[in-house]
C-alpha positions in Angstrom: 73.1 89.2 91.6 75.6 88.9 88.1 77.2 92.2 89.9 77.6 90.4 92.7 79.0 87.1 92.1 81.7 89.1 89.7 82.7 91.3 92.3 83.1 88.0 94.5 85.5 86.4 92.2 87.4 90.0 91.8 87.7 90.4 95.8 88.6 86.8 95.9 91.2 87.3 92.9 92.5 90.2 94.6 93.2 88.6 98.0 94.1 85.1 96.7 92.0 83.5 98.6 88.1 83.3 99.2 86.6 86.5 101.7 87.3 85.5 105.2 84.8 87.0 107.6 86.4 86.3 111.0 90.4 85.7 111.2 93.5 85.8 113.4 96.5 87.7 111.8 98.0 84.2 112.0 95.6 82.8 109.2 96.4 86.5 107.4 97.7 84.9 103.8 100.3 88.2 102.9 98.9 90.3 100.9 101.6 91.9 98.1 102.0 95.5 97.5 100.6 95.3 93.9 97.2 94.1 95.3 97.3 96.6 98.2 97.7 99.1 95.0 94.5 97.8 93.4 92.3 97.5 96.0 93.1 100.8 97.3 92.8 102.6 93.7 89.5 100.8 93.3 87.9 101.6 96.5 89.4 105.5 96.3 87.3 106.3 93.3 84.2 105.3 95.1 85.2 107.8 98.1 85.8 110.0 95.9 82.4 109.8 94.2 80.8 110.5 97.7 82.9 113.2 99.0 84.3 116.4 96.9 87.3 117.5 97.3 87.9 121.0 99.3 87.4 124.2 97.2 90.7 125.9 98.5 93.5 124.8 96.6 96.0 125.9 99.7 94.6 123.7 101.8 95.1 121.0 100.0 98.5 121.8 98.9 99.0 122.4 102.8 98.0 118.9 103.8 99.8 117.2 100.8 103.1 118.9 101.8 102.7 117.4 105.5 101.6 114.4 104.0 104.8 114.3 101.9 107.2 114.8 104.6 105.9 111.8 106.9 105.7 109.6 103.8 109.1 109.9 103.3 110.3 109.0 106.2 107.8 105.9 106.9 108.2 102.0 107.1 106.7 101.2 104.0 108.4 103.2 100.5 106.6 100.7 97.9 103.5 102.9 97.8 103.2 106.3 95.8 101.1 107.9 98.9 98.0 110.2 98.4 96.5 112.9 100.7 93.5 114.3 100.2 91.2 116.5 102.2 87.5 115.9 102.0 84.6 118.6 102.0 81.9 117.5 104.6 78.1 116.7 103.8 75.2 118.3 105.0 74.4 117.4 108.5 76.3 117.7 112.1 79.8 119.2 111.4 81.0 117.0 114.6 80.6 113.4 111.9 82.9 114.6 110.1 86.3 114.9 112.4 87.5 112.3 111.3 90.6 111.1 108.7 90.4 107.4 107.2 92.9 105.4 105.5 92.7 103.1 102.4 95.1 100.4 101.4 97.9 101.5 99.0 98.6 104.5 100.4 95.5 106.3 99.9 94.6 109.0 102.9 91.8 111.6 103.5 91.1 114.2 106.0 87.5 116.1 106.6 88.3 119.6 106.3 86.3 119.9 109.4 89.2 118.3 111.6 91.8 119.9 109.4 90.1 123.1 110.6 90.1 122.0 114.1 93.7 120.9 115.0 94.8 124.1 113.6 98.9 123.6 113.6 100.9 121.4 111.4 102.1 119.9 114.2 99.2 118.7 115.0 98.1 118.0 111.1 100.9 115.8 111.2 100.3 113.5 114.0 96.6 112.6 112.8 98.5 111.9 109.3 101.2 110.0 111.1 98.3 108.1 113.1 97.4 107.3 108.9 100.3 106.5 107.7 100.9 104.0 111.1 97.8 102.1 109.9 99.8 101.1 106.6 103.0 100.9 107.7 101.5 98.6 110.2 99.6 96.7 107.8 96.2 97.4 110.2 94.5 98.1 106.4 95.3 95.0 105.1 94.2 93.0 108.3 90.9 95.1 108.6 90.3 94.3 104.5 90.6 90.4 105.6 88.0 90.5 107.8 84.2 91.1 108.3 84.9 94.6 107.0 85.4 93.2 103.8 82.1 92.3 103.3 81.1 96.0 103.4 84.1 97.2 101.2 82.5 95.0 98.8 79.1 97.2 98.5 81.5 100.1 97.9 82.9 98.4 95.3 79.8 97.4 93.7 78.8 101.0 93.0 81.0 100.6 90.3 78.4 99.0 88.5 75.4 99.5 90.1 73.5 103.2 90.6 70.6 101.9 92.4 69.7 104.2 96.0 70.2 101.1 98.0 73.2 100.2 97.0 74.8 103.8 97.2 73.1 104.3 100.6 75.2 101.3 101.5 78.2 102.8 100.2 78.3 105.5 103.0 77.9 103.5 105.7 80.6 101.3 104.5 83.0 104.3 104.2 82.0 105.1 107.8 82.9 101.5 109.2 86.3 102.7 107.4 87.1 105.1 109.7 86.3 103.1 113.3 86.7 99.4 112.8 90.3 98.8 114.0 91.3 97.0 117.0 92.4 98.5 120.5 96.2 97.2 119.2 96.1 98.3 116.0 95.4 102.2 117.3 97.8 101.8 120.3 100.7 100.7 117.6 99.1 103.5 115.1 100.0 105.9 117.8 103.6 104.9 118.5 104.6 104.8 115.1 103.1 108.6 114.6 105.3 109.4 117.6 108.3 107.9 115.3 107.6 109.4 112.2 106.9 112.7 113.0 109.9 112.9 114.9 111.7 111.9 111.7 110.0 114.7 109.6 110.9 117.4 112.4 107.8 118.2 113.5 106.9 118.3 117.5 106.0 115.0 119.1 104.4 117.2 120.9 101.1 117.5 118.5 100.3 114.0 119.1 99.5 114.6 122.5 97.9 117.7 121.6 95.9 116.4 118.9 94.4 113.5 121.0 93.7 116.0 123.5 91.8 118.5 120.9 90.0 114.6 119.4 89.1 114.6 123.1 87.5 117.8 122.8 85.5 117.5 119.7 84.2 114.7 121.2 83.0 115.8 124.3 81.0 118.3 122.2 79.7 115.9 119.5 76.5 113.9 120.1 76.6 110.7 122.0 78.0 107.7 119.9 76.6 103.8 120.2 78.8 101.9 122.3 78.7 99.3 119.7 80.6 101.7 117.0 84.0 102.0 119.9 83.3 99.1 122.1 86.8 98.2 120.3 88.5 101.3 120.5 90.7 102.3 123.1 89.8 105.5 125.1 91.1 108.7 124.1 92.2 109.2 128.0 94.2 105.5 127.4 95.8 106.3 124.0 97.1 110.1 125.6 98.5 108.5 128.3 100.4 105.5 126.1 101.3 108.5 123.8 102.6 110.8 126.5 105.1 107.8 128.2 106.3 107.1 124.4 107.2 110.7 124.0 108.8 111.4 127.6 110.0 107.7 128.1 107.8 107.7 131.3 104.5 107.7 132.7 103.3 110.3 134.9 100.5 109.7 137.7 98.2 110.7 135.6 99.0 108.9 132.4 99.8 105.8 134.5 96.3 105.4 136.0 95.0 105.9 132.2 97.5 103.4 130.9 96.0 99.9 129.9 96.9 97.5 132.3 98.8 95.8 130.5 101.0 98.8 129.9 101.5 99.2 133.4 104.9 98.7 135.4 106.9 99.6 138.3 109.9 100.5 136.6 
């Protein structure tokens, strides 16, 4: 409980404010780039505690360098960025095609999806998808709400070894990588249209890349509702993708659209 009640007062410090479990990004008090930095460095060494690192050198040098070219040509330059790709645990390879993002700049990969979309092209979408969660400051909203409550138990393996606690850890790192909002992953996709446009890759592999996500998850094992009842459909975020890349919606991406993004233009 000591562990506790000190990691309260630290997440409060950090956010300058008490832990808010359910808010609008109206109430959002801005969080500054230092404290993103923190957080972010904190919550990185606990990943980092759970998941090794790949053994191959190359690979990693290979997602870095793809990682390096969207980062400089991003929204958001006050962050020293860092990819990493992550070796997956025993159990079903299809948990693990996935990439999360941590506040500060901080960004992972499983090597089983790195494996999976093959091209650079199509490395550098999911990245851009990333790097759009920073740039469009989805972390730090995500960090202010119920999530936070979980981020907390990661943090607390700082101090504590106990089973419980470190069993908690994982599924808090898991809540990381599905717990933004239908908006946030729409805008997350735009902005991955922008950005690796910028870096001169193919706007192309966005498309392609939610279609492959598609296929890996066709294959996987069927997920709760409750984990995506948030998320947009794969079908609904290639369509939005496809009409930001060609400027229009075909038939088939217009009757996937959300309707809201529909119009007779």
């Amino acid at each position: 409980m000591k562990i506790i009640l000190i990691l309260l007062l630290l997440f409060s410090s950090i956010f300058s404010q008490a832990p808010v479990l359910a808010v609008d990004m109206d109430d959002i008090v801005p969080i500054s780039a230092e404290k993103e930095k923190k957080m972010g460095a904190a919550i990185s060494k606990q990943v980092e505690k759970q998941f090794d690192e790949v053994d191959d050198p190359l690979v990693q040098k290979r997602f870095e360098e793809i990682g390096a070219k969207l980062a400089k040509v991003c929204d958001r330059h006050e962050f020293v960025y860092h990819f990493k790709v992550l070796k997956a645990k025993e159990g079903p390879k299809e948990r693990y095609y996935n990439a999360f993002t941590l506040p500060g700049g901080y960004i992972y990969m499983f090597e089983p999806l790195l494996e999976a979309l093959e091209t650079d092209d199509k490395i550098a979408a999911v990245t851009a998808h990333e790097i759009g969660h920073i740039c469009g400051r989805h972390v730090v909203k995500r960090l202010q709400s119920s999530l936070g409550v979980n981020l907390l138990m990661i943090l607390a393996v700082v101090a504590a070894r106990d089973g419980r606690t470190v069993a908690h850890t994982n599924e808090a790192i898991t809540q990381l990588m599905m717990s933004y909002s239908r908006e946030d992953e729409f805008e997350a996709d735009r902005l991955s249209v922008e950005y690796v446009k910028r870096a001169g890759f193919d706007p192309e592999g966005v498309l392609e890349s939610l279609q492959r996500l598609k296929e890996l998850r066709k294959k996987g094992p069927d997920r709760r509702y409750i984990d995506y009842r948030s998320h947009p459909y794969l079908s609904e975020r290639i369509a939005a993708a496809r009409k930001e890349i060609k400027g229009y919606a075909d038939f088939d991406s217009y009757i996937n659209l959300p309707h809201k993004e529909k119009t007779f233009d």
